[in-house]
C-alpha positions as CSV (number, residue, x, y, z in Angstrom):
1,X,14.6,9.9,2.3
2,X,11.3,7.8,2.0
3,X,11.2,4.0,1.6
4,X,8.0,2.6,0.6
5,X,7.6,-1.0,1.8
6,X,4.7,-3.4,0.7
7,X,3.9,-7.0,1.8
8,X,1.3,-9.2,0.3
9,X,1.7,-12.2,2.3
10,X,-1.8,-13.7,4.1
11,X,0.5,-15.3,6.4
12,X,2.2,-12.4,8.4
13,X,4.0,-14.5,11.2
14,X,5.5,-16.9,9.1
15,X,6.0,-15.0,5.5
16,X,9.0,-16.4,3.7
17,X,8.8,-13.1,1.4
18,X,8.8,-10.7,4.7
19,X,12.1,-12.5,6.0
20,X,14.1,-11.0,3.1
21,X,12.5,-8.0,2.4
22,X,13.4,-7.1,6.4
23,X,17.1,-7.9,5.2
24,X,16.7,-5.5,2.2
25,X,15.3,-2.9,4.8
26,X,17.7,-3.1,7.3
27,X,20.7,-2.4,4.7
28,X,18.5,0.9,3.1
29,X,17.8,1.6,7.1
30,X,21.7,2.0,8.2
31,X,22.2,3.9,5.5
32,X,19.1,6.4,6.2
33,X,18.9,6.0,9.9
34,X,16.9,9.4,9.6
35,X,14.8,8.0,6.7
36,X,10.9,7.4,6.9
37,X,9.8,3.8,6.0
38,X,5.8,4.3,4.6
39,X,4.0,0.8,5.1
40,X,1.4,-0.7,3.5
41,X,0.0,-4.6,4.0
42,X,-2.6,-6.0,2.0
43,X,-2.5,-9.5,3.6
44,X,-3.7,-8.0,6.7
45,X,-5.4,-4.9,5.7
46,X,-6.9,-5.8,2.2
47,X,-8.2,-3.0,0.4
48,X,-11.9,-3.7,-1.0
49,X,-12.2,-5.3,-3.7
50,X,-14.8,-3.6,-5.6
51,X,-12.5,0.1,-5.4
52,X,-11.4,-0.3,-8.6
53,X,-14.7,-0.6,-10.3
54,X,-15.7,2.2,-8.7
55,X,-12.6,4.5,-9.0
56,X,-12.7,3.3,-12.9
57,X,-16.6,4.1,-13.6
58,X,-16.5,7.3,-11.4
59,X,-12.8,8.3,-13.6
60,X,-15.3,8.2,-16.6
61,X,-18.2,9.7,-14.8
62,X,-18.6,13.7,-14.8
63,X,-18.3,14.7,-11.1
64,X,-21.4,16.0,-10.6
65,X,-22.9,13.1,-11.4
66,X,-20.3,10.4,-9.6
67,X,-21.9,9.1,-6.5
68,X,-20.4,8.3,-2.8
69,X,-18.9,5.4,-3.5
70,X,-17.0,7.0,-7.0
71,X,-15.8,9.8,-5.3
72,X,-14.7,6.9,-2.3
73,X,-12.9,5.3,-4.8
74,X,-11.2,7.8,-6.6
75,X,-9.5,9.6,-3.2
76,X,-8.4,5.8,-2.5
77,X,-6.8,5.6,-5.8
78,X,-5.1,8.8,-5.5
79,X,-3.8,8.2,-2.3
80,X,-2.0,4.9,-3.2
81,X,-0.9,6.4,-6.3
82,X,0.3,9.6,-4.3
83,X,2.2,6.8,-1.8
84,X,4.0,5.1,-4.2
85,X,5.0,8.1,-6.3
86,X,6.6,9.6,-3.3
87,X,9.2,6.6,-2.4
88,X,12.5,7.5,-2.8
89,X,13.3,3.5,-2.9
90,X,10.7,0.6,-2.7
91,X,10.7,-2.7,-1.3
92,X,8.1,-4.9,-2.7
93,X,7.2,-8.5,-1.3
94,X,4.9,-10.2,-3.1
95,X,4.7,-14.3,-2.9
96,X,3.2,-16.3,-5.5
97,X,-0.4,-17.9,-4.6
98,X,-2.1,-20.6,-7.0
99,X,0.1,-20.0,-10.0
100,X,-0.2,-15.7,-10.1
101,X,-1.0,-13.5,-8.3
102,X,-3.4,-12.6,-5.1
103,X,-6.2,-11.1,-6.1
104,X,-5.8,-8.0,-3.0
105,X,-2.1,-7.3,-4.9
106,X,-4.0,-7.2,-7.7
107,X,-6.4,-4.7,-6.8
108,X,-3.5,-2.5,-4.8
109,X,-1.7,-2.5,-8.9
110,X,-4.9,-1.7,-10.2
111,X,-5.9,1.6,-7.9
112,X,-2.6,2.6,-8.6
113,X,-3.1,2.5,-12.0
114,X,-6.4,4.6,-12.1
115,X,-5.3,7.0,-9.1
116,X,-2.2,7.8,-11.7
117,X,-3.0,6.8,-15.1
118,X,-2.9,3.7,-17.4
119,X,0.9,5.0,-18.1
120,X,2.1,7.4,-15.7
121,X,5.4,5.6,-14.4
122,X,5.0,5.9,-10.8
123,X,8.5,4.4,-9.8
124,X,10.5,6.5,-12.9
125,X,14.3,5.5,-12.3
126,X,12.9,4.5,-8.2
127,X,15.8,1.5,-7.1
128,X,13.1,-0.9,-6.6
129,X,13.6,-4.2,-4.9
130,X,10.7,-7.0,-5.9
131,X,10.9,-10.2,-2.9
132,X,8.7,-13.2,-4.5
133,X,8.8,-16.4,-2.8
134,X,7.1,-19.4,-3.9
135,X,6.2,-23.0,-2.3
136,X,7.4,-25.3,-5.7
137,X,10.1,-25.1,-8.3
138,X,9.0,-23.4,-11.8
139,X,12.3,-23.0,-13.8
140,X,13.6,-24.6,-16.8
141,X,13.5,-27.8,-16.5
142,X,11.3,-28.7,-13.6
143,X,7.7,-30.6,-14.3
144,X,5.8,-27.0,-13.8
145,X,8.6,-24.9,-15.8
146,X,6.0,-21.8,-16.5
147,X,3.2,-22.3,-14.4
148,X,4.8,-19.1,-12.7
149,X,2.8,-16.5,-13.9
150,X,3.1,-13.9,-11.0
151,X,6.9,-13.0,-11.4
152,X,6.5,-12.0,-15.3
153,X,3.3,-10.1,-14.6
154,X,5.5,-8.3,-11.8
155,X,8.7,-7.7,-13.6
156,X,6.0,-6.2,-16.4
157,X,4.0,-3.5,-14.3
158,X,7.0,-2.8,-12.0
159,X,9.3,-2.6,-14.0
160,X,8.1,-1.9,-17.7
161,X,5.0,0.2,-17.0
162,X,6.3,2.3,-13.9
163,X,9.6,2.7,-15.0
164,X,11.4,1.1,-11.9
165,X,15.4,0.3,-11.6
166,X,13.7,-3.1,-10.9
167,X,15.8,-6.0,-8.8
168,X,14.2,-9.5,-8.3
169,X,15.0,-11.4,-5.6
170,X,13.1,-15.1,-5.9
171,X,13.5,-17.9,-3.3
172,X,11.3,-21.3,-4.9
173,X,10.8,-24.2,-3.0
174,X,9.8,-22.5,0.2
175,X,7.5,-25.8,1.4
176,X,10.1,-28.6,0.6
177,X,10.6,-28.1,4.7
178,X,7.2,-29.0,5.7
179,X,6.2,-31.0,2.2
180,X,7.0,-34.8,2.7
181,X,6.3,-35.4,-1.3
182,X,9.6,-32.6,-1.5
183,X,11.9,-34.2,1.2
184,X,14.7,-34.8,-1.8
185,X,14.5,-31.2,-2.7
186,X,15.3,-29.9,0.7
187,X,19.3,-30.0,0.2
188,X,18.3,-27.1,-3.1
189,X,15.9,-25.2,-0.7
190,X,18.6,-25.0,2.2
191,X,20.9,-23.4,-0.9
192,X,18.0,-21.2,-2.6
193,X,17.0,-20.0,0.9
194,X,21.0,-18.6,1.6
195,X,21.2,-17.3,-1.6
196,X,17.6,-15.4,-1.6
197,X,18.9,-14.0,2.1
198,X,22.9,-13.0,0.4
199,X,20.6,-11.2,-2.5
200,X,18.5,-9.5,-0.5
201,X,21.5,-7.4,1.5
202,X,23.1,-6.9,-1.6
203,X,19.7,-5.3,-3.1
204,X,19.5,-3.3,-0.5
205,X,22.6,-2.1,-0.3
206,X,22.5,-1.3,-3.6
207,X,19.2,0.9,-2.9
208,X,20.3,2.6,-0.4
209,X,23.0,3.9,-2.8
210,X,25.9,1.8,-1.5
C-alpha cells in the first residue's frame, strides 16, 4: 500500500496544516505498518515556476522540434502525474495564503494536469484526505464570509476533476493565538483546533479502510 503525502506550508516547523495531516498519517500508518509513505513538499522544495509553460508549449510542440527545457518539463510533469496516480490513499495539506491559493500548489496542480491530461482523474475512487488551515474566519456570517477562495478551488480539482473519495478537514482561525485584534475569538479557536485534530483521526481511519 502507497500513501502519497503533500504539504504546501512555507512554514515547515510551525505548520498548523502539517499537525493534522501527521494525525491522519499516523491512523493510515498503524494500519499499513508495511506501507510506503511517498513525500512531496513544495514549501520547502518549490518546483519552478516556469515548468508548466514549458511542459504545456513543448505538449503542443512536435518532439523533434521541442527543446531542453520542453523535454525538462514534460519528464517533470509526468513524473508528478505518475506520483499521484500511484497512491493507494492521499493526504493533502494545503493552507490558505492571501485569500487562495500559493502559487508553488498551484504550479504542483498544474504539472499534474499536463503530465496526465486536462481530464484524466488521477485520484479515481483514491480515499483522499484534503487538511486546509487558515489564519481568519470565512464562514457564513463572519465579515469576510467568501473571501475563501482556496478550499472551493481544492474541493473542485481534487475532488471533481481527479475523481477523488474527497474528505476536508478545515481548522479557521489559526492566528487568533498570536493575533491581539482576535483575542475574543480564541475560546472558538481552542474548539475549531480539537475538532480539526478529532477529524483528522477519524479521516484517516477511514482511509486506511477502518
Amino acid at each position: 500500500m502507497n500513501l502519497f503525502r503533500l504539504d504546501a506550508s512555507i512554514l515547515p516547523g510551525t505548520s498548523t496544516s502539517a499537525e493534522i495531516a501527521d494525525l491522519a498519517e499516523a491512523e493510515w500508518s498503524a494500519t499499513h505498518a508495511g506501507g510506503t509513505v511517498t513525500r512531496r513538499h513544495l514549501g520547502t522544495d518549490p518546483l519552478p515556476s516556469e515548468a508548466w509553460v514549458h511542459a504545456t508549449v513543448g505538449g503542443f510542440t512536435p518532439e523533434d522540434q521541442r527543446d531542453e527545457s520542453h523535454r525538462r518539463a514534460l519528464e517533470l510533469a509526468a513524473e508528478l502525474a505518475e506520483e499521484i496516480q500511484a497512491a493507494d490513499a492521499a493526504i493533502l495539506a494545503v493552507p490558505l495564503y492571501n485569500y487562495g491559493v500559493s502559487q508553488h500548489f498551484k504550479t504542483w496542480a498544474d504539472l499534474v494536469i499536463s503530465g496526465a491530461g486536462a481530464t484524466t482523474p488521477v485520484l479515481k475512487g483514491t480515499p483522499t484526505v484534503l487538511v486546509t488551515s487558515i489564519g481568519g474566519g470565512y464562514g457564513p456570517g463572519t465579515p469576510r464570509h467568501g473571501w475563501d477562495h482556496s478550499t472551493p478551488y481544492l474541493e473542485r480539482v481534487i475532488g471533481d476533476l481527479w475523481g477523488a473519495d474527497l474528505t476536508v478537514v478545515k481548522r479557521e482561525l489559526t492566528l487568533a493565538g498570536t493575533n491581539p485584534a482576535m483575542e475574543s475569538l480564541r475560546g472558538l479557536a481552542a474548539e475549531q483546533h480539537q475538532q480539526a485534530l478529532a477529524a483528522a483521526k477519524e479521516a484517516g481511519r477511514a482511509i486506511a479502510g477502518n
